[in-house]
C-alpha positions in Angstrom: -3.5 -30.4 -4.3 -1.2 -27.7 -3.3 -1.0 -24.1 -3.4 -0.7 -21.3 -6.1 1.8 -18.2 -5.0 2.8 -15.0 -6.2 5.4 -12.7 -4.8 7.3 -9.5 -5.4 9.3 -7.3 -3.5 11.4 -3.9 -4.5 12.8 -1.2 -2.5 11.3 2.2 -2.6 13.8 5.1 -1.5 11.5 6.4 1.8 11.3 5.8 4.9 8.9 2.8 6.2 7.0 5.1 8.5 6.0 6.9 4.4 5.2 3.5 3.2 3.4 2.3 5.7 1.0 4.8 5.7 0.0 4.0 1.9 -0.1 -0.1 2.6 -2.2 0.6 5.6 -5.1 2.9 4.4 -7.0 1.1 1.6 -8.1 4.8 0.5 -4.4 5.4 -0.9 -4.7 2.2 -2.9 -6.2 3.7 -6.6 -3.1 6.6 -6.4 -0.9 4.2 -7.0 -2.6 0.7 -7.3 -4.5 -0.9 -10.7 -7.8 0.2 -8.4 -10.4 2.7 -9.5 -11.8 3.0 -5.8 -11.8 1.7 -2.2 -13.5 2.1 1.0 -14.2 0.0 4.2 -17.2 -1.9 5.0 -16.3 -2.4 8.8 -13.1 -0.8 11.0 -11.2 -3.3 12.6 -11.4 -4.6 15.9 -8.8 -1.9 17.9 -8.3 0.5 15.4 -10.0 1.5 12.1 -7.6 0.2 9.8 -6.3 -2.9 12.0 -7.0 -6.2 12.4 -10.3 -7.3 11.6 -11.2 -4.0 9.0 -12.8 -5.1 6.0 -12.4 -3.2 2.9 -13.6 -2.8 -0.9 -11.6 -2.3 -4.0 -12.8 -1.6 -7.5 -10.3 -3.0 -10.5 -9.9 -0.4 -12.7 -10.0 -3.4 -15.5 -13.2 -3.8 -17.0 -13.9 -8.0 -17.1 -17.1 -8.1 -19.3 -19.3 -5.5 -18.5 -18.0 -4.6 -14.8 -15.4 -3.8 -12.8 -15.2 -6.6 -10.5 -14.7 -5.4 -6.7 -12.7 -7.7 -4.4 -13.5 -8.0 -0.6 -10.7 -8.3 1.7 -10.2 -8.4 5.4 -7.0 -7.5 7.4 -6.1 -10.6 9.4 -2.6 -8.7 11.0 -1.4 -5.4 11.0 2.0 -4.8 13.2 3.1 -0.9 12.8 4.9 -0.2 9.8 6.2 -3.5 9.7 3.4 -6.7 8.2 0.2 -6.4 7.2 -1.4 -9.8 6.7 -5.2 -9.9 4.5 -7.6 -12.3 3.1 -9.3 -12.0 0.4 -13.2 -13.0 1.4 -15.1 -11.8 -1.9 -15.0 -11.1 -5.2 -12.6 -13.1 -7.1 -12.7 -16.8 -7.5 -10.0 -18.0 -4.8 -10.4 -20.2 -1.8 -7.7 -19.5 1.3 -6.3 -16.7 -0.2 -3.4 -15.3 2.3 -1.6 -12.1 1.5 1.6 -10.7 3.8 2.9 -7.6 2.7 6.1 -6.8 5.2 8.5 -4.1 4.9 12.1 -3.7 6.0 14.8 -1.1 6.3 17.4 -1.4 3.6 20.2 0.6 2.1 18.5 3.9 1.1 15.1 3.2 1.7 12.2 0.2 2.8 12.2 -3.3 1.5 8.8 -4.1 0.3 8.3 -7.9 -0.2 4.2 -8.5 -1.0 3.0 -12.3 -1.4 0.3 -14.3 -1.9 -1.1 -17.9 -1.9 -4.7 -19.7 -2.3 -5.8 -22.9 -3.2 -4.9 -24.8 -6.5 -8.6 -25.0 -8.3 -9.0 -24.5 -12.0 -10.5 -20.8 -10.7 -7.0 -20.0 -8.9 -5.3 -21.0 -11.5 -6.8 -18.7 -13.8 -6.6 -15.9 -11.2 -2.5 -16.7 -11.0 -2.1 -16.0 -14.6 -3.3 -12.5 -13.8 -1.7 -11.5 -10.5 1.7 -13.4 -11.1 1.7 -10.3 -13.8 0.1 -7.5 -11.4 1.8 -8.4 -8.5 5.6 -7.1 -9.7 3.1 -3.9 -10.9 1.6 -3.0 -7.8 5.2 -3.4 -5.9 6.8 -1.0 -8.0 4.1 1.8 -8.6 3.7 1.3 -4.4 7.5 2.3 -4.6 6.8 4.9 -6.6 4.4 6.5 -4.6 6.3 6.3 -1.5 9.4 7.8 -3.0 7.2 10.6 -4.3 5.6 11.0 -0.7 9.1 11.1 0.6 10.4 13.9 -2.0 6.9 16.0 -0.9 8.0 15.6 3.0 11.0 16.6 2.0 10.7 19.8 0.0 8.2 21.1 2.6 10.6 20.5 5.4 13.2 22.4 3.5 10.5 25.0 2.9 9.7 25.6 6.6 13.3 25.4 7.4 14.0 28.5 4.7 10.5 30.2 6.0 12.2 29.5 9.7 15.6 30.8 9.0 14.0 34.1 7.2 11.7 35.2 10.5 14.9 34.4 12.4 17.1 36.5 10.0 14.5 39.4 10.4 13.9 39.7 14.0 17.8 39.9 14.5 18.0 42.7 12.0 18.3 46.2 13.4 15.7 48.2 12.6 15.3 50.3 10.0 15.7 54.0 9.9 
């Protein structure tokens, strides 16, 4: 029967450490994801967000009369690296797989996200929506990181000036 499979992947301008952090906690997901909220049911079984952690998110799509709420659970996390999930509830897809890995690059962190299930008439229907979304959610993750990056940035260069100015004025003679 086969499998169905979406993929994208893009390079955000930060560092992994900055993009990690938003692919890792679920609670970052409705900044920059199509998600109105998030939250975890369970932490996983070594750390809160690791392997094991099962967590909610809310589409912020309205499909009839809700917004449906997929149920996921983290089969592999490896530090800013691969995050591997399942998806156990919510949408109509049987052995749904997703890896999410990131890699240095030029300027920045490769983010390649992917994702395959079982060919049913349901998954199929399901594909028609995320081979769309997918390429979305890579790029405003991108965007979100390189934003995060800019912030870490312009405070660093704030506490260096802030540094540089308490150094400057203890060295100064004092006033008469």
């Amino acid at each position: 029967m086969g499998n169905l499979h979406v993929e994208a992947e893009q390079t955000a301008r930060a560092a992994s450490e900055i993009v990690w952090a938003l692919v890792s906690d679920v609670m970052t997901y409705p900044r920059w994801g199509p998600w109105r909220e998030a939250g975890y049911q369970r932490p996983g079984d070594t750390s809160p967000r690791g392997q094991g952690a099962v967590y909610w998110l809310r589409s912020s799509r309205r499909y009839g009369l809700s917004y449906p709420v997929t149920v996921e659970k983290v089969l592999d996390a490896e530090q800013g690296r691969h995050l591997a999930y399942a998806v156990i509830g919510g949408i109509p897809v049987r052995n749904y797989r997703a890896d999410i890995t990131l890699e240095p690059a030029a300027g920045g962190t490769r983010i390649h996200w992917a994702a395959s299930w079982d060919r049913t008439l349901a998954g199929r229907l399901v594909h028609r929506s995320l081979r769309k979304l997918y390429p979305q959610i890579v790029a405003r993750l991108a965007a979100e990181a390189e934003k995060a990056e800019a912030e870490k940035a312009e405070a660093e260069k704030e506490a260096s000036q802030k540094a540089a100015a308490a150094d400057a004025g203890q060295s100064a003679p004092p006033a008469r």
